[in-house]
Every structure is written in C-alpha cells, then in structure tokens.
C-alpha positions as CSV (number, residue, x, y, z in Angstrom):
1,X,236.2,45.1,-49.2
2,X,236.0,44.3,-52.9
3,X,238.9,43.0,-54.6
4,X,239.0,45.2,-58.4
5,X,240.0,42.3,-61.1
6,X,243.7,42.8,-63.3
7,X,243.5,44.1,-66.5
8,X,244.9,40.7,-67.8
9,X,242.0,39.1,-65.9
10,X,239.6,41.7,-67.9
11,X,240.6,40.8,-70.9
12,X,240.4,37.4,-70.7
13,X,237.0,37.4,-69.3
14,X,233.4,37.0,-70.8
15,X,232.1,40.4,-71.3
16,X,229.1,39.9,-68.7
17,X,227.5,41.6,-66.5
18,X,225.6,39.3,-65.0
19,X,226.9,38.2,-61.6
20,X,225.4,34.6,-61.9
21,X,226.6,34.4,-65.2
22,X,230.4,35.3,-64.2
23,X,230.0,32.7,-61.3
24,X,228.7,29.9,-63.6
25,X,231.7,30.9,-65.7
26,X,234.1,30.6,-62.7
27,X,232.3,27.5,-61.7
28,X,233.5,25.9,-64.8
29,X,236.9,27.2,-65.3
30,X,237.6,25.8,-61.8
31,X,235.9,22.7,-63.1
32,X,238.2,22.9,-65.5
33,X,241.3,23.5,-63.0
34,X,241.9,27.3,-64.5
35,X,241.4,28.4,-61.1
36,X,243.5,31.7,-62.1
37,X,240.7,32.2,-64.2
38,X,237.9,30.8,-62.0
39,X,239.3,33.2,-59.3
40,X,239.5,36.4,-61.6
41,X,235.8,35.4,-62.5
42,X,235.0,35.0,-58.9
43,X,236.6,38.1,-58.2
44,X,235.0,40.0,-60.9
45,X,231.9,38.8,-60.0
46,X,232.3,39.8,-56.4
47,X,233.5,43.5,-58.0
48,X,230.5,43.0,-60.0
49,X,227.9,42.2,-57.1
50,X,229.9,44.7,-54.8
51,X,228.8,47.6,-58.0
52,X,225.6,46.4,-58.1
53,X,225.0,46.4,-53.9
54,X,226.7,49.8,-53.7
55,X,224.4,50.7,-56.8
56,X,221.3,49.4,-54.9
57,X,222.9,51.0,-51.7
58,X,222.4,54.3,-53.9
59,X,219.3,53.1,-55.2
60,X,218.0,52.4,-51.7
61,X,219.4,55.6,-50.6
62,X,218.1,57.1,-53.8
63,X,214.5,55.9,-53.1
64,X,214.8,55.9,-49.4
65,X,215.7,60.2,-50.2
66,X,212.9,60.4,-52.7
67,X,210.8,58.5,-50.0
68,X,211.8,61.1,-47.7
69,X,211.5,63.8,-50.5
70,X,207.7,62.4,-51.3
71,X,206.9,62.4,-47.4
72,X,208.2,65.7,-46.6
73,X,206.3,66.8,-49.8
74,X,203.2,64.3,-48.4
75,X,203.9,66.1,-45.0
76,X,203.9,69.5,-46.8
77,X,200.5,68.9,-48.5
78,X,199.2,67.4,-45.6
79,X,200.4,70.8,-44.2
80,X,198.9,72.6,-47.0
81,X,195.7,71.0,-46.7
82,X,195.8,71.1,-43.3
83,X,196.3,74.6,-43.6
84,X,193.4,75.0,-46.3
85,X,191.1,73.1,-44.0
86,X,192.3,75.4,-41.3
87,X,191.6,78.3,-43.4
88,X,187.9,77.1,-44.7
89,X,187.5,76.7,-41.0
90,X,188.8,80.1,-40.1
91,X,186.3,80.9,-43.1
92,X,183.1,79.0,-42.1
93,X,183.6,79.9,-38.9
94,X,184.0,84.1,-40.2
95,X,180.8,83.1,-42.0
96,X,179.2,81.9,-38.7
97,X,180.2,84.6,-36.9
98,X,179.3,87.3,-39.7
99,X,176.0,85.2,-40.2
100,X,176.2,85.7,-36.0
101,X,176.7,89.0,-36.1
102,X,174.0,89.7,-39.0
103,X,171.4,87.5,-37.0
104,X,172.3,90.1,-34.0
105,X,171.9,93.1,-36.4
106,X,169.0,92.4,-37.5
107,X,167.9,90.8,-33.8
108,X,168.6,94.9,-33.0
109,X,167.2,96.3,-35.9
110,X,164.2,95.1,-34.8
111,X,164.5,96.2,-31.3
112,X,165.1,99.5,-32.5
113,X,162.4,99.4,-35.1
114,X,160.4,98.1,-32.6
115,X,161.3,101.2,-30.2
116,X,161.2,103.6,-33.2
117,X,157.9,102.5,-33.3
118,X,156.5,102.3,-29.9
119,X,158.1,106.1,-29.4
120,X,156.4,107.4,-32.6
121,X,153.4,106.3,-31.1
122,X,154.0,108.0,-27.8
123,X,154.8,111.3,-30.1
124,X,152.1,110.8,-32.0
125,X,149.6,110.0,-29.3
126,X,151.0,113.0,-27.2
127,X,150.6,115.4,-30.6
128,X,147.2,113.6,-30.8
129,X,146.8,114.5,-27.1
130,X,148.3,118.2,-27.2
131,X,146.6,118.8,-30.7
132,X,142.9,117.9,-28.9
133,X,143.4,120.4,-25.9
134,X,144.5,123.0,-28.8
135,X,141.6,122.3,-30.6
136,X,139.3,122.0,-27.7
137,X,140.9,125.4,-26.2
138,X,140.0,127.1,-29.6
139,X,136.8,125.4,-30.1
140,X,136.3,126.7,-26.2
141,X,137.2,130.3,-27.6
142,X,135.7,130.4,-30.8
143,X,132.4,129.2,-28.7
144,X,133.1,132.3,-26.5
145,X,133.5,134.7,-29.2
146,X,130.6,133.5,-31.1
147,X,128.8,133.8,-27.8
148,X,130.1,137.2,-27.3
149,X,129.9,138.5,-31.2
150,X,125.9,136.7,-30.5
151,X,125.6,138.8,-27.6
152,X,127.4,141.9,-29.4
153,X,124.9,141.0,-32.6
154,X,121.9,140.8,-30.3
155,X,123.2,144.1,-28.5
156,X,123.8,145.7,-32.2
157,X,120.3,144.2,-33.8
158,X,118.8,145.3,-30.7
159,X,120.2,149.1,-30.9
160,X,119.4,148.7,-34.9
161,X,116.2,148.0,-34.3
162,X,115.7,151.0,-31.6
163,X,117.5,153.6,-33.9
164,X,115.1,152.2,-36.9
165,X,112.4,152.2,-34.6
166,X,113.4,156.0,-33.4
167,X,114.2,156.9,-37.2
168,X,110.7,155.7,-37.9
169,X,109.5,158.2,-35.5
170,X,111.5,160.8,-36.1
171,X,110.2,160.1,-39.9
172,X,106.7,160.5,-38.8
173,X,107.5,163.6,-36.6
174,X,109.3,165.4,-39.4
175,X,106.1,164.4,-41.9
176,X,104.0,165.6,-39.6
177,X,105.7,169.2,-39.4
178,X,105.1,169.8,-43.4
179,X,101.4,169.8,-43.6
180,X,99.4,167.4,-45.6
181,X,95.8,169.6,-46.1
182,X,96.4,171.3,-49.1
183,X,94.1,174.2,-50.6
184,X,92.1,173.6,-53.4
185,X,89.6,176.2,-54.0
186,X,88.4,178.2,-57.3
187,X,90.9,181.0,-56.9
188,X,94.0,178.8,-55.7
189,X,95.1,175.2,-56.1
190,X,98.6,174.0,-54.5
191,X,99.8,170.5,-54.1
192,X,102.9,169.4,-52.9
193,X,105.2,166.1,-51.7
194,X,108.6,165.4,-50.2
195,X,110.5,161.9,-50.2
196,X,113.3,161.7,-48.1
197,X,116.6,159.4,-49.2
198,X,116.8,157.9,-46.2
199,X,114.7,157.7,-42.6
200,X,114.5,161.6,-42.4
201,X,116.2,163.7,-44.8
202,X,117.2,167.7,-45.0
203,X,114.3,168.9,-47.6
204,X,111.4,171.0,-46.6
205,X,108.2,172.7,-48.1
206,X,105.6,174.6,-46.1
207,X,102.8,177.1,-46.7
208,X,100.7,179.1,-44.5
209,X,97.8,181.6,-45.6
210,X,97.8,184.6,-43.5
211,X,94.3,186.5,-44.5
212,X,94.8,187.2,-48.0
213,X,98.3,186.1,-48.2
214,X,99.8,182.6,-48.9
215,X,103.0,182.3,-47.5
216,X,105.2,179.0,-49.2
217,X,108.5,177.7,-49.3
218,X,111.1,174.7,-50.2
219,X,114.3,174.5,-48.8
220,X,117.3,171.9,-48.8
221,X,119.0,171.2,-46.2
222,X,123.1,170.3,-46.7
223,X,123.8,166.9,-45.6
224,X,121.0,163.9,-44.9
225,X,120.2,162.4,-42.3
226,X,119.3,163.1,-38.7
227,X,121.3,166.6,-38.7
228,X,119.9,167.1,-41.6
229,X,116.5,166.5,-40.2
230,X,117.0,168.3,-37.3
231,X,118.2,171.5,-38.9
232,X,115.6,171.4,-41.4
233,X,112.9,171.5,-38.4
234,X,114.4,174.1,-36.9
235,X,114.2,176.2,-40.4
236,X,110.2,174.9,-40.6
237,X,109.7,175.9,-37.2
238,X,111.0,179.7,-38.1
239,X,109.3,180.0,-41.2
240,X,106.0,179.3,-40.1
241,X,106.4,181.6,-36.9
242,X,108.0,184.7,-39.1
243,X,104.7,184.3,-41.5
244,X,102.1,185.3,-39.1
245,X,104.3,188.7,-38.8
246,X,103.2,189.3,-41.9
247,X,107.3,190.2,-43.0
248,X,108.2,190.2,-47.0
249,X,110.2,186.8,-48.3
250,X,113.5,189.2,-48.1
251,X,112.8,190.0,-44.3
252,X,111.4,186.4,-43.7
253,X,115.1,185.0,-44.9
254,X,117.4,187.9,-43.1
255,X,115.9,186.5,-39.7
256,X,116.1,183.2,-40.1
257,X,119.6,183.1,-41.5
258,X,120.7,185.5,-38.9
259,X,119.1,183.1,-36.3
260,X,120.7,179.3,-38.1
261,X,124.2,181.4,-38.1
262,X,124.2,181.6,-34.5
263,X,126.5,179.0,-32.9
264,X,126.2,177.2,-36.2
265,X,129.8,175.5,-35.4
266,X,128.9,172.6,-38.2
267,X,128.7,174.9,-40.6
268,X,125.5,173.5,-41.6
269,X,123.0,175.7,-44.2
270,X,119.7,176.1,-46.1
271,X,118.6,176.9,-49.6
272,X,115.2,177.8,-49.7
273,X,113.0,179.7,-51.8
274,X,110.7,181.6,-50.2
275,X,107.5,183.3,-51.4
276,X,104.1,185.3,-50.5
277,X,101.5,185.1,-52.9
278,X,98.4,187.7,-52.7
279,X,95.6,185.1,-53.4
280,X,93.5,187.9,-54.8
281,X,95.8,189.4,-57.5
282,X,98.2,186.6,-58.0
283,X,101.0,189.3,-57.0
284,X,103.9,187.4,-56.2
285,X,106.6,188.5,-53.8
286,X,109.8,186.0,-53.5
287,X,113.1,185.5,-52.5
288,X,115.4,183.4,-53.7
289,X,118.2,182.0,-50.7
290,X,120.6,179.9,-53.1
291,X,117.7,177.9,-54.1
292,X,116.8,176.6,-57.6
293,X,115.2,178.6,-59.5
294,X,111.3,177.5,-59.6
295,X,109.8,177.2,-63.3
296,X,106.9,179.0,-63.9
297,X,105.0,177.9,-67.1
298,X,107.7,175.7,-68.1
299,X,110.4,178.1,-67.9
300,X,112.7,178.9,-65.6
301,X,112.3,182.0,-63.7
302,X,115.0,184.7,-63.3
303,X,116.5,186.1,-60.1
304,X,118.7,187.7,-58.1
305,X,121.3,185.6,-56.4
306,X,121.4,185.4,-52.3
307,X,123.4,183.0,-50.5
308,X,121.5,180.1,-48.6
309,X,120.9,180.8,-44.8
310,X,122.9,179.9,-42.3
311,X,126.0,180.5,-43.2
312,X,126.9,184.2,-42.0
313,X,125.2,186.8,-40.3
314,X,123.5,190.4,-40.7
315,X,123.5,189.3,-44.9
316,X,121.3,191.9,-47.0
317,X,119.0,189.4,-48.5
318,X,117.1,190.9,-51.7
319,X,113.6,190.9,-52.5
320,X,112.0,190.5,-55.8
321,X,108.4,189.9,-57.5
322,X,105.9,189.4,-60.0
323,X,103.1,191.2,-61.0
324,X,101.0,188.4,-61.6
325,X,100.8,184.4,-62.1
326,X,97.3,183.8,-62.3
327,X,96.4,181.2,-64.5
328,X,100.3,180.3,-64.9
329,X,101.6,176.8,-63.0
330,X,104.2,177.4,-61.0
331,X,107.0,174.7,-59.9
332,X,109.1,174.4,-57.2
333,X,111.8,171.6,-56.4
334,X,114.8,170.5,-54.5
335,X,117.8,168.9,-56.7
336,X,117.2,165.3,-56.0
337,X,114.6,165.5,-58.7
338,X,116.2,166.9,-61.4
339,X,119.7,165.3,-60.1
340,X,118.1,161.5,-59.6
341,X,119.7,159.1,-61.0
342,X,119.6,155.5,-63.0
343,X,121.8,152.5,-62.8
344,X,123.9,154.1,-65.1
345,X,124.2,156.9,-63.1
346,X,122.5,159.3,-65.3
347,X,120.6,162.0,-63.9
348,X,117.0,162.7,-64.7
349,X,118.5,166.2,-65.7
350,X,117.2,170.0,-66.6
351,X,115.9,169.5,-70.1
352,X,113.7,166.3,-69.4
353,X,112.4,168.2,-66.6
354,X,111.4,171.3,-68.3
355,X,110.1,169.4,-71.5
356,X,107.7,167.3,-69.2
357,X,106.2,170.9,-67.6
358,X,106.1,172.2,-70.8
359,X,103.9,169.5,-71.8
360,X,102.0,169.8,-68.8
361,X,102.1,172.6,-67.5
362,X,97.3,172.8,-67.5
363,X,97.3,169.9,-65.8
364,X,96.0,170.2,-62.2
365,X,98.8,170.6,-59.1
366,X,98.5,167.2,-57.6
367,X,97.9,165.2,-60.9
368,X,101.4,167.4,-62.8
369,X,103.2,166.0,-59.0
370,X,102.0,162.5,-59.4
371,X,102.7,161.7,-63.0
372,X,105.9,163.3,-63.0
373,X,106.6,161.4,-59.5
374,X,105.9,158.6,-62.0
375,X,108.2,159.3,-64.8
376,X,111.2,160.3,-62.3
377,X,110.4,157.2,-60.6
378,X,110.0,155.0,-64.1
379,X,113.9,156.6,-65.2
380,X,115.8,155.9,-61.4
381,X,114.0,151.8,-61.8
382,X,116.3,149.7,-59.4
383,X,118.8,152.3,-58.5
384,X,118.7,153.5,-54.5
385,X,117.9,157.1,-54.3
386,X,120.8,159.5,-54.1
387,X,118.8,162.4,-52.4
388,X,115.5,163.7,-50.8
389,X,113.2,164.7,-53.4
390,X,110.6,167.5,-52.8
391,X,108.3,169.2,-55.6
392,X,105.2,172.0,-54.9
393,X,103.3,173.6,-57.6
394,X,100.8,176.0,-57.1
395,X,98.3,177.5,-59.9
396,X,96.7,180.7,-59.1
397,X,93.3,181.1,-60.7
C-alpha cells in the first residue's frame, strides 16, 4: 500500500513529478544524512510511482476496454460484413435462382411454343383435311348438277329444238291454208301478204271466187301464238266452206261467230272483215266484224259497227255495200301495220298510212303491198315486231 507524504514533507519537496527525479533527490538528501527528507522523497516518489501505476492500471484498463470496445466493434463489423456477405449471397444466389427460374421459363416457353406450334399444325392440317372433303364433296355436287342442268339443257335444247322444229311446221301448215295464187286478170287484180310476229301468229286473209263472185276476208285473231294460230284456222277453215253457199258477208259472219262461241271457254275472238265482190259490176257487199275499216282510194271507208266473232251467240250481224269500186284500189289490213313500231316505240300510225295510199293508190296490188312492205319495214329498222302484219288490196277493173 502507498504511503501519502505529510504536508510538511510537501512543502519542503522539489516540485517534481518525475519519479526518477524525486529518487535522485532522495538519493542525495540521504547522501547528505537528511534521511527525514530522503524518506519523504522516497515516499513521495513511491506515492508518485503508485499514481502513475494506478494511472497506467487505468490506462491499461482504459486501452485494454477500448481494445475490447474496438473488438467488439471489429467483431460487429465483421458481423456486419459477414452479414452483407451473407446477404449478397442470399442475393447472388436469388439472382441464380431467378436466372434458374427464368432459364426454366423460357426452357417452358418453348415447350409450349413448341406444342402451340405442333397443335396449330394438327388444326390446320385437319382444317386443310376437312376443307378438301368439303371442297371435293361440292366440287362432286357441283359436277352432278352441272351434269344434271347438261342433261336438263340437253333435254330443254332438245324439246326447243322439237317445238321450233313443230312451230316451223305449223308455220308452213298455217301458210299453206291462206292461198298464194292470186288473180290477176283484165277485169280483177288482187294481191295480198301476211307476216306473222312470231312462229304462227292469229292474222288471216283469204279469197275464193265462186262463179261471178269473189269472196275475201282479213281477220285478227286476239292473242299470238299457237292459240292464236289454231283459232285463226279454224275461222279460215269456216269461211272458205260458208263461201261456196253462196251466203251474203252478214250471213257468212252470223254462222261463223255462232259456231267460234260454242264452248269458246278462253274467251278467244276474231275481227274480220268480210266481203263479196261481183267481178262483173264491181258491186261490193261487206261486213264489217269489229275489224278496221279498209281504205278505199286512200280513204277510209264508213260502216256500221258489229262486234268481232266469237264472243256471244245468235248476234244480228249487219250487212252493208257499195255500188261500185271499179277502177278504185281498195286496202285492207290488220293493226300490226299501222300499230308497228320503231325503237322509240313509235307507231307507223293512221296518217303515214293513208298519205302513202293516197300517193299510190294507181299503183298495181302487189307492187302498192311491196313498197309499202318496204317503207313499214324501213320505219320499225332494228326493233322486233310487236304483231302479225297482214295487208290485201284488190282493184277491180
């Protein structure tokens, strides 16, 4: 234990702090024989290296704590950095795994791209697949039906070219029922000519001389065509067989319309103007059935009105006449002549027809027929004809 120096002793000491100083002072004051003194400096000294051992104890201790201090705080760091290291482990090895994970994604990806792909081309080679046995099935049908619309066409061309074929006969039959030797002679010239619309058509003309008597008529069927055709034969047929009775126009058209009303359930009928000419006098007896009026000389004639035949029975049919039409031309016609029509669809018409017979009305039967055949034909050009067309003139000399 330290001894703590006197206060006396203080004073009288060096002030020093230096222990080797204070023992080289207490070395000489007991060289001296002050040992008082040399044992005050001793003890002093001793106080002194007793401060400065417990002042390097703290010291040591001091350092020894900041040792610890800087080691736990070394320790900590190391702690820390092992901790850091840990975590950019714990992070390289997220970024493996992630990287892992990606490479596994993608490793899929293209699996399933690869079986996205393989099973579109399944679909699409089954739709490829499904869409040739659809398109072979309809090409397979389409083949059938053209086959069967061939056969149908060659069935159809086939009847079209039998019903033209019969239509041309039945053309030639019906112009061979209107006779084609006209008279020509130096009391009596008469021409005439029929053109059907179609095939066969519903107009008529005829003439038979009975003795002294020329019997004539044109006539117009309604309708066109084969009924037409038919019902204008029928009308011919009648005609000719009442002339040889020797009958007046007026009787002539009361028995044939009584006979075309009979089971007429069409409701089909005639106009016709019919006529008996006594060659020698040029007498004319007529009778008009709902007919147009004929022109004689370029005008047109006036008459009583009948109704065409066919329609009703037991009619009262009037007669009428005139005294004489020698060296007068006289015209008859059905409707398609003065109806005919252009392009345009404009009609021949009454006045052009009349102002062309005026003009020619000394020209010869067949030559007045063919030129105005002519003229009719030169105004219709390009357009189909709308209706039969018949004309007769006679000129009684």
């Amino acid at each position: 234990m330290a001894v703590e120096p006197s206060d006396s002793a203080a004073a009288t000491m060096p002030n020093s702090s230096d222990p080797k100083e204070l023992l080289r002072y207490a070395r000489q004051a007991y060289e001296k024989g002050d040992y008082k003194r040399a044992y005050e400096l001793q003890v002093r000294q001793q106080y002194l290296n007793d401060s400065i051992n417990r002042e390097k104890m703290r010291q040591s201790s001091t350092d020894a704590l900041s040792m610890s201090l800087e080691y736990r705080l070394a320790h900590e760091h190391e702690l820390e950095a092992q901790r850091e290291n840990d975590s950019l482990m714990a992070y390289n090895k997220e970024l493996q795994m992630r990287e892992y994970r990606s490479l596994l994604q993608s490793i899929e990806t293209q699996k399933n791209a690869e079986r996205l792909k393989w099973i579109a081309g399944s679909l699409l080679g089954l739709v490829a697949f499904i869409f040739a046995l659809i398109y072979a099935n309809i090409r397979r049908l389409q083949l059938q039906r053209l086959k069967e619309a061939y056969d149908k066409l060659e069935e159809a061309t086939a009847a079209k070219e039998r019903i033209e074929s019969e239509l041309r006969i039945a053309r030639e039959i019906q112009m061979s029922m209107v006779p084609r030797d006209f008279p020509h002679s130096d009391r009596l010239d008469l021409y005439a000519q029929m053109t059907p619309a179609k095939e066969v058509g519903g107009d008529l003309y005829d003439f038979l001389v009975v003795g002294d008597r020329l019997y004539f008529c044109v006539g117009d069927v309604s309708g066109k065509g084969v009924p037409a055709a038919l019902f204008m034969a029928e009308s011919a047929r009648m005609f000719r067989t009442l002339c040889k009775y020797r009958l007046t126009p007026a009787e002539i058209a009361s028995a044939m319309n009584d006979e075309l009303a009979l089971n007429n359930e069409q409701g089909m009928f005639v106009t016709m103007f019919i006529a008996c000419l006594e060659i020698s006098t040029g007498h004319l007896d007529f009778c008009n059935a709902g007919h147009t009026p004929p022109i004689l000389d370029g005008s047109y004639m006036k008459m009583e009105t009948n109704a065409p035949l066919g329609l009703w029975e037991n009619l009262d049919f009037k007669g009428e006449t005139v005294g004489s039409i020698t060296g007068k031309q006289l015209f008859l016609y059905t409707d398609g002549l003065n109806e005919a029509e252009n392009y345009l669809q404009e009609q021949y018409g009454d006045e052009r027809l009349l102002h062309f017979l005026q003009e020619h009305k000394d020209m010869e039967p067949r030559s007045l027929i063919d030129l105005l055949s002519d003229d009719v034909e030169q105004h219709v050009g390009n357009a189909a004809p709308s209706d039969d067309m018949t004309m007769l003139c006679i000129k009684a000399k």
